[in-house]
N, C-alpha and C positions, 0 to 999 in steps of 0.2 A: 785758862786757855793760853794755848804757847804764842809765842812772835807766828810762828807758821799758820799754824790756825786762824790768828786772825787774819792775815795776811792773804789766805782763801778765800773767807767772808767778805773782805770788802773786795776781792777781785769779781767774787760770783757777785756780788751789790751793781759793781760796775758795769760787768758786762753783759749781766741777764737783758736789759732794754736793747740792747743789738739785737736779739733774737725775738722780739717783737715788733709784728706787721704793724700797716699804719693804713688806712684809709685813705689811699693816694689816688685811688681810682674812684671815688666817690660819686655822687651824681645827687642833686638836692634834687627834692620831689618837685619843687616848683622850676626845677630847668627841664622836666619833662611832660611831653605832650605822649598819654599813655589812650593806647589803644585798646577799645574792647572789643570790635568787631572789625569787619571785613568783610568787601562785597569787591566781586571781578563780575563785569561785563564785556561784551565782543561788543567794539564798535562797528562800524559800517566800512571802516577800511583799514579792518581784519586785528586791530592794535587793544590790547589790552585794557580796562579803563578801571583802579582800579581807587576803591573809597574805604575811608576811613573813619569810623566812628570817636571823638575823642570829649568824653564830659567833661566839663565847666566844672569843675568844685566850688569855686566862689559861689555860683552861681545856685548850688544842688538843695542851699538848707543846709535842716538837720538829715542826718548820717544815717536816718533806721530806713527800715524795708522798705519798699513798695513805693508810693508817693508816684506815680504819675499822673496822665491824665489832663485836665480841663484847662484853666488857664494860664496867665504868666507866660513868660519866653522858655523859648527851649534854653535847657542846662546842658547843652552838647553842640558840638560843632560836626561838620563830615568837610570832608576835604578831600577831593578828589582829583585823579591825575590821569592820564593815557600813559603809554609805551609799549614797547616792544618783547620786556619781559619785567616779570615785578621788581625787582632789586633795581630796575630804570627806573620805573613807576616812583619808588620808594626814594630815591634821590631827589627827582624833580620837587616830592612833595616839602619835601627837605629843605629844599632851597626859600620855600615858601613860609615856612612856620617857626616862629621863633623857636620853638622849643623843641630837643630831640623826640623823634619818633621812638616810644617803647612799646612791644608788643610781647613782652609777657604776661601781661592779664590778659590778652586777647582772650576769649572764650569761643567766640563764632566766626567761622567762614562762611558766606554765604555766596556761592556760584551760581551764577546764571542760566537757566537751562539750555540758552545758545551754546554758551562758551562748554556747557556738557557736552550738548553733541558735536558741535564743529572742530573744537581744538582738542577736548577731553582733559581730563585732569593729572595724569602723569607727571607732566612737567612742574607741575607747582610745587611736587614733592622735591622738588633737586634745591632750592631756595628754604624748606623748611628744613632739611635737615642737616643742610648747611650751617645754619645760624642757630645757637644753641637756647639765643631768646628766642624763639615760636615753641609753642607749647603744643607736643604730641596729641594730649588730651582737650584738644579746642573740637568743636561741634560743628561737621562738614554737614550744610545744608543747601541742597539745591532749590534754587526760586524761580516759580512761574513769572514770566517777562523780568523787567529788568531789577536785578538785586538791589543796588544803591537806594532806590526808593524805599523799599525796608528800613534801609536807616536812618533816610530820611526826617520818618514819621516818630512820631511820640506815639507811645503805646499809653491804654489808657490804666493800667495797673498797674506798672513801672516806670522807674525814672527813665530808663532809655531804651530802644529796640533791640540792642543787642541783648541785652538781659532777659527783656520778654521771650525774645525767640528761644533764649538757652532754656528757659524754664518750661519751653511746650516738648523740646524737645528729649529732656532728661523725664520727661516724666512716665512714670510705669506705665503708660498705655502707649507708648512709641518706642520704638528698636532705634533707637539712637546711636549713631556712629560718627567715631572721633576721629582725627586725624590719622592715627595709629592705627587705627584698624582698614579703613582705607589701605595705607601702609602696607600693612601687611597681606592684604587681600591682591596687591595690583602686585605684589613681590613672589605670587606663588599663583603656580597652576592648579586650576581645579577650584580655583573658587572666582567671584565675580561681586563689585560692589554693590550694595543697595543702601538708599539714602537719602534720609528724609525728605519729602518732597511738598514745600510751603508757595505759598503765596497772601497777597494784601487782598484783602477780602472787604475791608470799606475804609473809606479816606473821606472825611468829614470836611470839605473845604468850607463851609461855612464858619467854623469858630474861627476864634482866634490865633490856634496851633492847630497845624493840620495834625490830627489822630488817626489811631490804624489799629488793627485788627490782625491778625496772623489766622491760616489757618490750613491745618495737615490735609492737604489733598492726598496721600497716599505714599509715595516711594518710587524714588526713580532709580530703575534696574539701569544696567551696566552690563557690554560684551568689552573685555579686560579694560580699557579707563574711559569708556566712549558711551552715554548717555542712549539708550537703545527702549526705552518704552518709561509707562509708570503704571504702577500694580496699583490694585482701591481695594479695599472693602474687602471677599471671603479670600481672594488670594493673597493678600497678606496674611491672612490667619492662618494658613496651611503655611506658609515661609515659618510662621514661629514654630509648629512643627518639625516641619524640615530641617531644621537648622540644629535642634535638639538644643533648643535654646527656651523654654515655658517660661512667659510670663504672664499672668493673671493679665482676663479681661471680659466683656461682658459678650453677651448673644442673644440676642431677640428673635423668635420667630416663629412662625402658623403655627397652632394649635388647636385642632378640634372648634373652629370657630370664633376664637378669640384670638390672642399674644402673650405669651409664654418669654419673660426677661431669665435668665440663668447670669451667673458670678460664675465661671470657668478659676476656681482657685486655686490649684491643683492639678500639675498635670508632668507628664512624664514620656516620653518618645525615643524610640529604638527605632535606630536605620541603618537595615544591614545590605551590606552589597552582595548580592551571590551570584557568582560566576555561571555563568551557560554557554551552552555550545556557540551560540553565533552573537551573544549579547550578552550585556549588565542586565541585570535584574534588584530593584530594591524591596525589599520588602519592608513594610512598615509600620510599626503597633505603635499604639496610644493607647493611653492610661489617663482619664479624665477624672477630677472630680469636683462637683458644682452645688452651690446652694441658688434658689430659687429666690427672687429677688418681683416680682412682681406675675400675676396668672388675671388677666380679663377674661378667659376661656370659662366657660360654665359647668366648669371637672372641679369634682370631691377628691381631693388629693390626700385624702384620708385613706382612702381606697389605694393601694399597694399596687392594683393594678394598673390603675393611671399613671402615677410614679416612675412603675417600668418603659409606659407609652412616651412619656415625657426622657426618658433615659437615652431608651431606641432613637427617640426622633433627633433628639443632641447628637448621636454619633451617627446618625445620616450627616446632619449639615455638616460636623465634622469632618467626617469620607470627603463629602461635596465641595470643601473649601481646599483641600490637600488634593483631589483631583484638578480646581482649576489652577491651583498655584505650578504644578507640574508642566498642564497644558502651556503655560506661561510662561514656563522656564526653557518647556522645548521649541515652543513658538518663538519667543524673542536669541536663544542660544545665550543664555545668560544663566549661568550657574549660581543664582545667588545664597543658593542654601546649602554650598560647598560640596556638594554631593561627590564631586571626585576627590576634594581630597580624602574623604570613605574609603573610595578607590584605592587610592593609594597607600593607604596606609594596611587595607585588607591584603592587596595584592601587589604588593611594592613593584618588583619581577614585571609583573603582567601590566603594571601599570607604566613603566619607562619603555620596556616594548613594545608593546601596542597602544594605548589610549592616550598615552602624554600629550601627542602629537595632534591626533586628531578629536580631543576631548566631546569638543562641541557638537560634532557632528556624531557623536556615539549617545551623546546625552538627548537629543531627537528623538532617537529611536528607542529609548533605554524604556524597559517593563517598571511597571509598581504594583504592588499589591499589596491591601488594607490593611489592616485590625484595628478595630477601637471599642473600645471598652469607657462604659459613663457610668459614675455612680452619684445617684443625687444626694447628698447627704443629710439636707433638710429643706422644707416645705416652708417652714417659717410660721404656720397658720397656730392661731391660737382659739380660732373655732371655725365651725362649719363656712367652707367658702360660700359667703352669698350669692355669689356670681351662676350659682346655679339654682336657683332659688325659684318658682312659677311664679311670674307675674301673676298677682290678684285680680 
């Protein structure tokens, strides 16, 4: 190796650590106070109040799932604040806690049904998307009466409520919506929010931690960020239609004198916009497919023609639940199942000149018409139902 050569080596030796960062901006886990939820309420004089879920580690135990419940102290603190917009809110709280505020693990928002309809949710987006800790995919849930008391409460299957609630509401039997989609719903014409809609369903004051209960009242629709009704029961089931969004879920209903339960596990939706002389028009097929999951009805489902009765009767209540969610979308003028931007994207032209502007009020009037198709796939029976059977 030459004098030159080495004379590289020890230069690259030298100066490679220049070219390496250092953890200057550091932050030890114990200088922060990390956030996993969030609850806004309207005070009485119009101010913002807004709380903070923040766990005890010391306090948690061991580190595995679940563990809530019965007795011992709460492993969580809430710390709450007033003002005039969050990022005040979020100082004030500041001033008060040793530890920085972190809300990247945040998971849940939880808004107030006041602050839904009186002030709406728009504004809250200008703060999140500001700050690059808030987390797009956190779980925007609206709460009957006041939000903070959700956090308040110890859930009894989890260590803290914010946890609980995240887990009712990712779960396959609810339309769950995150930040982002919010987002992007309040950022575009033609569509409108819909959003889970909870409340505390029992509060144990008698133990020793007050305990709670969460539980999905339905979904609170939206005319562009302003809280305007809440959908229950067959009109939510037509929204998953509409939306051309299926996911698996169950239907119970009259049968020939008994109760007929079906697993809906399968399913598929076309929704086309087609233009007419004085109006939109949707037309709209479904494609079902279900196993049968319990029958107290006194039908041989053996028999093929039953089968079919059971078939037919599924795509009535289907028809029936896609008619009320409709009624419900033109009654409150809340587009939750995007239905124009359909529009738009069928009749781009026809849709900046004429309907852009007056969406809501064409969505009123706008036609639909059916199709649906059931196929039940299996009975499930492994002999004769006895439910039909002559009493002796």
């Amino acid at each position: 190796m030459t004098r030159w050569m080495r004379f590289g080596l020890l230069l690259a030796l030298f100066s490679s650590p220049l070219t390496l960062t250092g953890c200057w901006d550091r932050m030890e886990i114990n200088d922060m106070a990390i956030a996993v939820a969030s609850a806004l309420d309207l005070e009485e004089d119009g101010k913002l109040r807004m709380s903070v879920q923040i766990p005890l580690v010391g306090q948690m135990g061991g580190m595995g799932g679940g563990g809530g419940g019965g007795g011992g102290e709460k492993n969580f603190i809430v710390d709450s604040e007033t003002g005039n917009t969050i990022r005040e809110i979020n100082a004030k709280q500041q001033l008060k806690l040793p530890r920085r505020l972190f809300f990247s693990h945040r998971r849940v928002l939880l808004v107030s049904e006041d602050v839904a309809k009186e002030r709406g949710i728009r504004e809250f987006f200008d703060v999140i998307a500001r700050v690059p800790e808030n987390r797009l995919n956190a779980n925007l849930v609206i709460v009957k009466g006041k939000a903070y008391k959700l956090l308040t409460m110890k859930p009894k299957m989890e260590k803290f409520s914010g946890e609980g609630i995240r887990e009712i509401v990712e779960s396959e039997a609810v339309m769950g919506t995150t930040m982002k989609d919010v987002a992007q719903m309040l950022n575009q014409y033609g569509a409108d929010p819909i959003i889970p809609y909870l409340a505390l369903v029992e509060n144990n004051k008698k133990a020793k931690i007050e305990t709670a209960d969460f539980k999905m009242l339905g979904y609170a629709i939206f005319h562009d960020d302003k809280m305007v009704g809440v959908l229950k029961d067959d009109p939510t089931e037509g929204i998953r239609w509409l939306r051309e969004q299926f996911q698996p879920y169950g239907k119970t209903f009259d049968f020939k004198g008994g109760k007929v339960s079906l697993n809906i596990y399968k399913g598929k939706a076309n929704v086309t916009p087609v233009l007419e002389q004085d109006h939109i028009r949707f037309d709209v097929k479904v494609q079902a497919v279900a196993y049968m999951l319990e029958s107290t009805a006194p039908v041989d489902f053996i028999d093929p023609t039953e089968v079919r009765s059971v078939e037919a009767k599924l795509a009535e209540e289907i028809r029936e639940s896609l008619k009320k969610s409709v009624s419900s979308i033109q009654e409150y003028k809340s587009d939750v199942s995007q239905l124009g931007l359909l529009v738009a994207r069928t009749y781009p032209r026809k849709w900046q000149m004429e309907f852009l502007s007056r969406w809501h009020e064409e969505l009123a009037r706008t036609k639909f018409t059916y199709d649906v198709q059931v196929k039940i796939s299996r009975i499930g029976l492994t002999s004769e139902n006895i439910g039909k059977r002559e009493r002796r």
